[in-house]
Structures are given as structure tokens and as C-alpha cells.
C-alpha positions in Angstrom: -32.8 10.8 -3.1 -29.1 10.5 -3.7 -26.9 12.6 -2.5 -24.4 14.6 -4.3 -21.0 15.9 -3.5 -20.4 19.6 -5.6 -17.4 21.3 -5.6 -17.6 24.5 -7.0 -15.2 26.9 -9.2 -15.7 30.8 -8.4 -14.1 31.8 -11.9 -12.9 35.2 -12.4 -10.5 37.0 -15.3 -9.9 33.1 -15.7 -8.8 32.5 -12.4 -10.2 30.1 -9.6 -10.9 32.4 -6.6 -12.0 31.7 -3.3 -15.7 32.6 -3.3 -18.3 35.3 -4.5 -16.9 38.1 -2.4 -13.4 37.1 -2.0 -11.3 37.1 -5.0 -8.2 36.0 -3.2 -6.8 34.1 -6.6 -7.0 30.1 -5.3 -5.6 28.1 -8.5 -4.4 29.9 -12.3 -5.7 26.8 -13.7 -9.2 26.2 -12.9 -9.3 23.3 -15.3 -6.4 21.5 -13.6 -8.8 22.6 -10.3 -11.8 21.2 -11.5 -10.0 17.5 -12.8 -9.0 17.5 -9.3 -12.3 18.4 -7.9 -13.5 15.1 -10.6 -10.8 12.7 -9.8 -11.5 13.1 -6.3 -15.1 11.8 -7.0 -17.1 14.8 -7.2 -20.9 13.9 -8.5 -20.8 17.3 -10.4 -19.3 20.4 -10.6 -20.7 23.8 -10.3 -19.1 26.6 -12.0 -19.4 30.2 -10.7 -19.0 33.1 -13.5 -17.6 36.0 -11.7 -16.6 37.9 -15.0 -17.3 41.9 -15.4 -17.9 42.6 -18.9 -19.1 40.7 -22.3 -15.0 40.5 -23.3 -14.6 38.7 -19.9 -17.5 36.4 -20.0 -16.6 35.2 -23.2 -13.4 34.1 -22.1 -15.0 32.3 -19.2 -17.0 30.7 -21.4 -13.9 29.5 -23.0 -12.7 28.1 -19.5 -16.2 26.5 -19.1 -16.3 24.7 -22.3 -13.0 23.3 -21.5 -13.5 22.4 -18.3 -16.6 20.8 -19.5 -14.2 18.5 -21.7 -11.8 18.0 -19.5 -14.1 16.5 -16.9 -16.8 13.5 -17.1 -19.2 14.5 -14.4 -22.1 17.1 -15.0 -21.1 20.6 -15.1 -24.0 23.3 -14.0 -23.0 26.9 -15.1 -24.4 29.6 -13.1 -23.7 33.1 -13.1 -23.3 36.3 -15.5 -26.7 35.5 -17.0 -29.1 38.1 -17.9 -31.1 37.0 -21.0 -31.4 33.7 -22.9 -28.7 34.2 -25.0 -26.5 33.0 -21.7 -28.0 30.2 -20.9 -27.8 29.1 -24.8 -24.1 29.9 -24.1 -23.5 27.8 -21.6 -25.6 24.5 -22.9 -23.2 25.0 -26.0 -20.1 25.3 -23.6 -21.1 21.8 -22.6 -22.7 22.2 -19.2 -25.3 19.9 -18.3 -27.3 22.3 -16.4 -27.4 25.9 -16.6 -28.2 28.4 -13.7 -30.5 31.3 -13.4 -30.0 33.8 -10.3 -33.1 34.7 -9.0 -31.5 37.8 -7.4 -32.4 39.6 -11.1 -35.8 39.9 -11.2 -34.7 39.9 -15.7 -34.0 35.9 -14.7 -37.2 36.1 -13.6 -38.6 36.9 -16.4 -37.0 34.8 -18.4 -37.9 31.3 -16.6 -40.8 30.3 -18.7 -39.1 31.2 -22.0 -35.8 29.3 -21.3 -37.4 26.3 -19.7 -39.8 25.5 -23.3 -36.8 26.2 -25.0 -34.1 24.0 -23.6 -36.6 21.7 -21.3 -36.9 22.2 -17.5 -34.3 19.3 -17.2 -31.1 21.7 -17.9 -32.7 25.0 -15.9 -31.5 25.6 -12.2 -32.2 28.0 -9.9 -29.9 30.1 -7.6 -31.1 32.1 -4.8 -30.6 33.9 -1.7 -33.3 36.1 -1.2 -36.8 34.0 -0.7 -39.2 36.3 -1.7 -38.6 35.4 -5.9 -38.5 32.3 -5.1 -41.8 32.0 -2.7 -43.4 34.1 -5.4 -42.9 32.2 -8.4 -43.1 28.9 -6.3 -45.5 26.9 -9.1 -43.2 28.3 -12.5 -40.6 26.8 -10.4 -41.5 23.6 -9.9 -42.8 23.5 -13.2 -39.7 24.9 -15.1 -36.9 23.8 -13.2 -35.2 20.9 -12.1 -33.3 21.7 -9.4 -32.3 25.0 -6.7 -29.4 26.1 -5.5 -29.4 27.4 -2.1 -26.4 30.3 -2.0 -24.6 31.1 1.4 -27.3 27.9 3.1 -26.7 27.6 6.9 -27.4 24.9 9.3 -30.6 27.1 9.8 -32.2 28.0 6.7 -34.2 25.2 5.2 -34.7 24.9 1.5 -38.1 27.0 0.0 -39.2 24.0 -2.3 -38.9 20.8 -1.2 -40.5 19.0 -4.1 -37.7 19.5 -5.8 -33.7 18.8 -4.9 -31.9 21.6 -3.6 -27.8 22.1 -3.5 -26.6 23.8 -0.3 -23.9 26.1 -0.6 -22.0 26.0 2.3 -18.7 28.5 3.4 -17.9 26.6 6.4 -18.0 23.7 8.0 -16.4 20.1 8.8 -17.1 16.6 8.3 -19.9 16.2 10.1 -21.6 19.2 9.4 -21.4 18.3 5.4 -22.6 14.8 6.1 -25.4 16.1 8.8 -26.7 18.9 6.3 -27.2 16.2 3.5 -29.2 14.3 6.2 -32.1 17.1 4.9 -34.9 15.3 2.9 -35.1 18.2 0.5 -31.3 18.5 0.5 -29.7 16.8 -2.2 -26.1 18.1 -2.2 -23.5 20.0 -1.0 -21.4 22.7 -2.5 -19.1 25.8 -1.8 -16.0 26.6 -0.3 -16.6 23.9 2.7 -17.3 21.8 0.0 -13.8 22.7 -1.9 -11.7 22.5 1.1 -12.8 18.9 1.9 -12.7 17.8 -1.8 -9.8 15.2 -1.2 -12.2 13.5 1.6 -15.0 12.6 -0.5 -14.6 9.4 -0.5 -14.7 9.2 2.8 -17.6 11.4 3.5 -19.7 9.1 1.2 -18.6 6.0 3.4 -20.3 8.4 6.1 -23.0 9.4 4.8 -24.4 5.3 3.7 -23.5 4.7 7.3 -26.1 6.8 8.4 -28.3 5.3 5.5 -28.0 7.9 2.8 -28.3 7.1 -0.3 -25.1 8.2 -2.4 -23.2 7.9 -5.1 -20.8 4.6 -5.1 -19.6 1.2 -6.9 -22.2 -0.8 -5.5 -21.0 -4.8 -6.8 -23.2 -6.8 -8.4 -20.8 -9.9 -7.4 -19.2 -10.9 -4.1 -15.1 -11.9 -3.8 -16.6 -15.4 -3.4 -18.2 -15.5 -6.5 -14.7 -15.3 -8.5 -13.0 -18.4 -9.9 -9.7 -17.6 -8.7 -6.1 -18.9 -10.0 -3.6 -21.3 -8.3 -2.3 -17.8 -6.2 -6.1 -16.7 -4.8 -5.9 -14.2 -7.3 -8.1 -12.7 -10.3 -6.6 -11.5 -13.4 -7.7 -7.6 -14.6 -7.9 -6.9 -18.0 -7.4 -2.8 -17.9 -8.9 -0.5 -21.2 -9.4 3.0 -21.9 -12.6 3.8 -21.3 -13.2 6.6 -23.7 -10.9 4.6 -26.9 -11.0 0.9 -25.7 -7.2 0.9 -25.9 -6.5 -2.2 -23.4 -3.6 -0.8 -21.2 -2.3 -3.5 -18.7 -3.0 -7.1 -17.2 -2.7 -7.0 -13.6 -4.3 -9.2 -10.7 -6.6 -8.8 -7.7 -7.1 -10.5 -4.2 -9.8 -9.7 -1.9 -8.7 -6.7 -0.3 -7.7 -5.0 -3.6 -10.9 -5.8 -5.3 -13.0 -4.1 -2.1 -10.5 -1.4 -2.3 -10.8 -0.6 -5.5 -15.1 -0.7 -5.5 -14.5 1.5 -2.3 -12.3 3.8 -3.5 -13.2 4.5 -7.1 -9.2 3.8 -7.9 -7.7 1.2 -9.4 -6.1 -1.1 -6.7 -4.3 -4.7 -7.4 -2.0 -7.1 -5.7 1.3 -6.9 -6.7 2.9 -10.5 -7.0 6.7 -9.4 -6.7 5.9 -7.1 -3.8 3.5 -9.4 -2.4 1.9 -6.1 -1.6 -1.6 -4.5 -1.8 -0.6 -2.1 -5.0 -3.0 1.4 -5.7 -2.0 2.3 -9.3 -0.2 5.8 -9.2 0.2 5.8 -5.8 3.8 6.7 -6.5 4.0 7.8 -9.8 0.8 10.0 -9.8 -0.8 8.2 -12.7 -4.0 6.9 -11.0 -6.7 5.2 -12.5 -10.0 6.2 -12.2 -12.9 3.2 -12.3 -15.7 3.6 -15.2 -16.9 0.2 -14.9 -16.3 -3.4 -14.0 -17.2 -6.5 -16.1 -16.5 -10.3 -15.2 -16.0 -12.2 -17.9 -18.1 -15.7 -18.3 -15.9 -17.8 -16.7 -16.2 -15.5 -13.4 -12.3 -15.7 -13.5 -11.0 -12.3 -15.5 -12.2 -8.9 -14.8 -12.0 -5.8 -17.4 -12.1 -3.0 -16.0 -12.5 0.2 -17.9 -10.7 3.2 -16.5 -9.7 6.9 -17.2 -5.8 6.9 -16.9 -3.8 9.3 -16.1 -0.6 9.8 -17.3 0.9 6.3 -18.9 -0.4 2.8 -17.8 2.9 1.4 -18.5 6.2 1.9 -16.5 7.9 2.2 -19.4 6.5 5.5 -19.8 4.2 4.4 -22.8 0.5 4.9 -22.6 0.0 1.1 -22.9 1.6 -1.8 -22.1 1.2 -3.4 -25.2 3.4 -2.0 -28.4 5.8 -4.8 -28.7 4.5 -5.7 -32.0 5.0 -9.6 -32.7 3.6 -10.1 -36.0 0.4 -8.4 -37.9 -1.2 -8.6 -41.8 -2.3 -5.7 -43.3 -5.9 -4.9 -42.8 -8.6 -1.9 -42.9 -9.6 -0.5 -39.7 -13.3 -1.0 -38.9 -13.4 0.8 -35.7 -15.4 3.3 -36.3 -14.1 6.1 -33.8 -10.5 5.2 -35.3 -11.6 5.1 -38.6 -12.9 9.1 -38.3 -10.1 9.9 -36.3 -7.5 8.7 -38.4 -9.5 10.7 -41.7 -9.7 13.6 -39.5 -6.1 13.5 -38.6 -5.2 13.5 -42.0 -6.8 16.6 -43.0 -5.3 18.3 -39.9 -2.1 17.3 -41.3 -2.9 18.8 -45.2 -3.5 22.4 -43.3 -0.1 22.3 -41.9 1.8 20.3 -44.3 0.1 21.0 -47.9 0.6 18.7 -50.6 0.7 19.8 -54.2 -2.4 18.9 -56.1 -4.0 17.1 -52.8 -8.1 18.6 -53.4 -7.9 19.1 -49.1 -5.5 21.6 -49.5 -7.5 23.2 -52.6 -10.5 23.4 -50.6 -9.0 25.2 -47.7 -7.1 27.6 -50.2 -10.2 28.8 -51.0 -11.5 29.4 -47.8 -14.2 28.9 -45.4 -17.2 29.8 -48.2 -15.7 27.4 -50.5 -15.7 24.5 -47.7 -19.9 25.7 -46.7 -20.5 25.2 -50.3 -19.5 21.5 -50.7 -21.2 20.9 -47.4 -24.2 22.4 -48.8 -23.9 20.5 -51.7 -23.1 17.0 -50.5 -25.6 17.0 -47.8 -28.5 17.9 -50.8 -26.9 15.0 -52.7 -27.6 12.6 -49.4 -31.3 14.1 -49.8 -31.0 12.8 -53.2 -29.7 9.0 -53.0 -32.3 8.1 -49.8 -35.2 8.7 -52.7 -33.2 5.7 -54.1 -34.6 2.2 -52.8 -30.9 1.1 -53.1 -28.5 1.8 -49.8 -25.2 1.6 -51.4 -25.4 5.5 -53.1 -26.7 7.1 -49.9 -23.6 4.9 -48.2 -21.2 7.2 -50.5 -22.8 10.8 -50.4 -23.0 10.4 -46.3 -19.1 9.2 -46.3 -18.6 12.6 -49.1 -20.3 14.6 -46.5 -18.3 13.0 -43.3 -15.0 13.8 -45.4 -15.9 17.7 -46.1 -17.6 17.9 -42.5 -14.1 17.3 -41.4 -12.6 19.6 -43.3 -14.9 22.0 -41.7 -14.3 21.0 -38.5 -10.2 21.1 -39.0 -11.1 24.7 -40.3 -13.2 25.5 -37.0 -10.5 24.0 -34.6 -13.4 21.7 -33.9 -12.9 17.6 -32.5 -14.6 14.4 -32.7 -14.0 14.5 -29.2 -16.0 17.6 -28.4 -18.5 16.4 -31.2 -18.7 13.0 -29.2 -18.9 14.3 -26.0 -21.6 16.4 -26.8 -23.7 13.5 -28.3 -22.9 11.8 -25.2 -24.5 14.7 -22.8 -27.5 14.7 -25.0 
């Protein structure tokens, strides 16, 4: 079983505090928390909805569904649910998972009916007392995926073992977090102890698969040796955006940077004017987080792909390439660009209207003007696939695309959030 490292956020009125019965305020910004909590190398995240009220919920929901953009690990959402409704709520938010706390005998209730509806894949279970839980042992097993074992000690075992179970944790060290993971049932860690040693987790992983745990690192497919390297010993790094495919920098490796850099998770190269080992954003703060390595044919380049922080170039530009030499004019066939760049557009009608431009008609006449001409281009798509000939279904679907993002610009809704969606599906 692999073992996971989950910090949690205990959000309340929008704020990060310290745990469920301690609302000492830890962080205003519980997004900025929970990046940190992902660039440190979290498996997941757990999110805590402390809220009193329907007002307040909703505006945690708001703070879930961002953080839930903000970060690329999966997000669970647990707490303030009572009825199906809020476990809809937070699916759409973008969690991965949601939570239900068997404390309420309503969630309960409500296992069975959530679990067909959504699958037993995105269902959870939080408990403390372990009477629910013993009682419903087989609507458990088969309607959730996972438990989540609130306030665990080093003396309480988890109820189910067939299936993995988080510990929450308040206090404890190194060794305690690595020993409780040690359990076979047990297949993370969470909670404040978990929070407090969020900047080691690196190290704690090294720990743990020294004591032959299974967890969650850049395990190479290729040794140092197996590299072609240049006249210096070195291996050039070809460095992208993972999410755009923007390429941001050429850099180079040696040894020690390339078993830095699979240990760490961070970018790490050799810098050939220093002749230094050289983590990026060690001094500047704009780190770069490994998605994936790729050796090229030759075994003598490496791309990497990366989440960057801040600019890749020390110039201060996101990229190190814009010194345009020459180019021709030519369509974009990207297609990610190609929608973005539309979209963009019609963001820019709304706020700078152009006389006689039909974007700016349609959202002059409002939102029930824009539903119809969705309604009506998606029946004409129905219409052109009875056509044996592609090329007319080809133009209704791009008609749709374009008044689908007209919608969206209406809705304050992104390819992004549309992508990252498909992508958690």
C-alpha cells in the first residue's frame, strides 16, 4: 500500500485555523497554505469545513473550489455535510474525494444513496466514535473507498482494515509519523502533526522507504550512467510548462544534480559559471516543481516538465525565450492556445465593446439570449452528424465552442477550471 503524506486545512469564516476545537487563526490565506502544503510534496490534501451556517459554507465552498485549482494533488472535502446536496457541492468544487462524518447518524443514512450516485471511489468516511462504523461495517466496505481515522493515537487501531485508512494525528515527531504509517491498514497521515512537519516531507518519505514502505517518489527509469554526456560530464535540460508546454529554460545536469533533483521533487542543475550544484529558486523563491522526466533518443538531453513558480528567467520574464529572431505569419494549431486565444477575445468584447461586433450584441441582451443560441447551435450539431459528410458537423461544433465561450465569459467561468475538471474525471 503506498503511503500518503496529508496535510490538512481546518477552514473557518475563510480562515486556516489550527484544528477542530481550536480556532486560533493559523494563515488568512488558506490557498497560499494549502500550495505550500502541495509544493512541499503533500500526496493530498484534506480540507476541514468548520463553517456555522449555509451563508458561511458557501463561502467555504468558494475557498475549496479554489484551492482545488490552485493545487495538483487530490483534495478530499470533509465536513459541514448533512444531506447529498453537500457532497454534490463539493465534487463540483473540484475535490477528488468527498467526506461523510459518521458522527451524524443523517450521514449514515445517506451512505448508500451518495455512493450509487457518485461511485464508492469519491465517498470517504470520517469517524471517531466506532460504534457507526462497526455497525455498518459491510455498507462500508461496499460504498466507500477510504476512512478517515479523527483524533487516531498510537493506540487505537483502524476498524476496517480492508480498506486504507488516514490517521489524524495532533501530536507527534518524525518518528512517530513514519512509525504510525508502519500500520498495514494505515495508509496515511494527516492533522496538525502532519501540518507542523509539512516542510520535512521529503525527508520523512526518504524514512519511510528505508524502513521498506512503499511511498510516493520519482523512482528513475534510467541510471546517471546511462546518459551520453557532453565534453563537461554534463546533460543538457530542456525545461517546459507542464500545464501550457511553454519551454522555459536550457540548463545542464551532473550527477549529483540529477539524483537531487529525483530525490527532492525540485529542479536542481549544475551551474557552469559557479561551478556549483544550483537548486532553482533557491534564492529567488521561484522553485520548480518536477511533473515528469523524459530522455530524449540520443540519451543525451532531458525535458523536464515542471510547475514554475514565479518567472523561469532572471530577467524577470516567465520564459527565457522572447527574443524573437525572425517568424512568418501562421495559424495556431494548438489547440489549448487556439481556445484560449478565442476565449480571450470575448473576455475583452465585455470590457471593451466594439460597435456592431455580434459578441457584444449577444451579451447586451443578456444571459437568456446567450442559453438560446446554445440551445440552438447544439440542436444544429444534432442536425449535421445525420449528415454522412464531417465537414458541416466540423462548423456547427466550432458555432457551439464560440457561444459556449461566450457563456462561459458571462459565468466568470475558465478553460482552466473546465480542463482541470476533465482532467480529475
Amino acid at each position: 500500500m503506498m503511503k500518503k503524506f496529508v496535510p490538512c486545512i481546518y477552514l473557518h469564516n475563510e480562515k486556516a485555523v489550527a484544528g477542530f476545537h481550536d480556532d486560533t487563526v493559523i494563515s488568512e490565506q488558506p490557498v497560499e497554505l494549502a500550495v505550500s502544503y502541495n509544493d512541499n510534496g503533500a500526496d493530498a490534501l484534506i480540507v476541514f469545513d468548520l463553517s456555522d451556517g449555509d451563508e458561511a459554507h458557501e463561502a467555504s465552498l468558494d475557498v475549496i473550489k479554489e484551492i482545488c485549482s490552485e493545487t495538483d494533488v487530490p483534495v478530499i472535502g470533509a465536513g459541514n455535510v448533512k444531506r447529498m446536496e453537500d457532497i454534490k457541492k463539493l465534487l463540483y468544487a473540484g475535490c477528488k474525494r468527498a467526506a461523510l462524518n459518521f458522527s451524524r447518524q443523517g450521514n449514515v443514512d445517506i451512505l448508500e444513496e451518495v455512493s450509487q450516485k457518485f461511485g464508492s471511489d469519491r465517498i470517504d468516511i470520517c469517524y471517531t466514535l466506532q460504534d457507526p462504523v462497526k455497525e455498518n461495517r459491510e455498507n462500508i466496505l461496499k460504498y466507500a473507498s477510504e476512512l478517515i481515522l479523527i483524533d487516531a493515537d498510537m493506540a487505537q487501531e483502524p476498524l476496517i482494515t480492508e480498506l486504507p485508512n488516514i490517521l489524524c494525528m495532533t501530536d507527534a515527531d518524525e518518528d512517530t509519523l513514519a512509525e504510525s504509517l508502519s500500520g498495514k491498514a494505515v495508509s496515511g497521515v494527516t492533522g496538525p502533526a502532519m501540518n507542523a512537519l509539512s516542510e520535512c516531507i521529503t525527508e520523512l518519505r526518504r524514512q519511510c522507504a528505508k524502513n521498506g514502505l512503499e511511498v510516493n517518489t520519482l523512482k528513475p527509469a534510467f541510471e546517471w550512467s546511462d546518459f551520453k554526456l557532453n565534453h563537461d560530464g554534463h546533460v543538457t535540460v530542456v525545461v517546459q510548462d507542464y500545464r501550457t508546454g511553454e519551454v522555459l529554460m536550457v540548463a545542464y545536469m551532473n550527477e549529483e544534480a540529477y539524483n537531487k533533483t529525483l530525490e527532492t521533487g525540485r529542479m536542481t542543475y549544475y551551474s557552469r559559471s559557479r561551478n556549483e550544484l544550483w537548486l532553482k529558486g533557491e534564492t529567488s523563491g521561484h522553485y520548480q516543481y518536477v511533473k515528469s522526466l523524459t530522455a530524449d533518443c540520443d540519451m543525451d538531453t532531458i525535458l523536464a516538465k515542471v510547475k514554475q513558480i514565479g518567472a523561469a528567467c532572471h530577467t524577470g520574464s516567465y520564459s527565457c525565450f522572447f527574443n524573437e529572431i525572425a517568424a512568418k505569419e501562421y495559424h495556431e494549431k494548438n489547440p489549448q492556445k487556439v481556445l484560449d486565444k478565442v476565449y480571450d477575445v470575448i473576455a475583452d468584447r465585455k470590457v471593451h465593446p466594439r460597435e456592431g461586433s455580434y459578441t457584444n450584441y449577444l451579451f447586451d441582451k443578456g444571459i437568456d439570449k446567450i442559453l438560446k443560441k446554445c440551445g440552438e447551435e447544439s440542436t444544429e450539431i444534432v442536425i449535421a452528424a445525420k449528415n454522412p459528410n464531417s465537414n458541416e458537423i466540423v462548423y456547427e461544433m466550432a458555432d457551439y465552442l464560440y457561444h459556449m465561450m461566450v457563456l462561459m465569459v458571462e459565468k466568470g467561468v475558465t478553460w482552466k477550471e473546465i480542463t482541470d475538471e476533465l482532467a480529475r474525471r
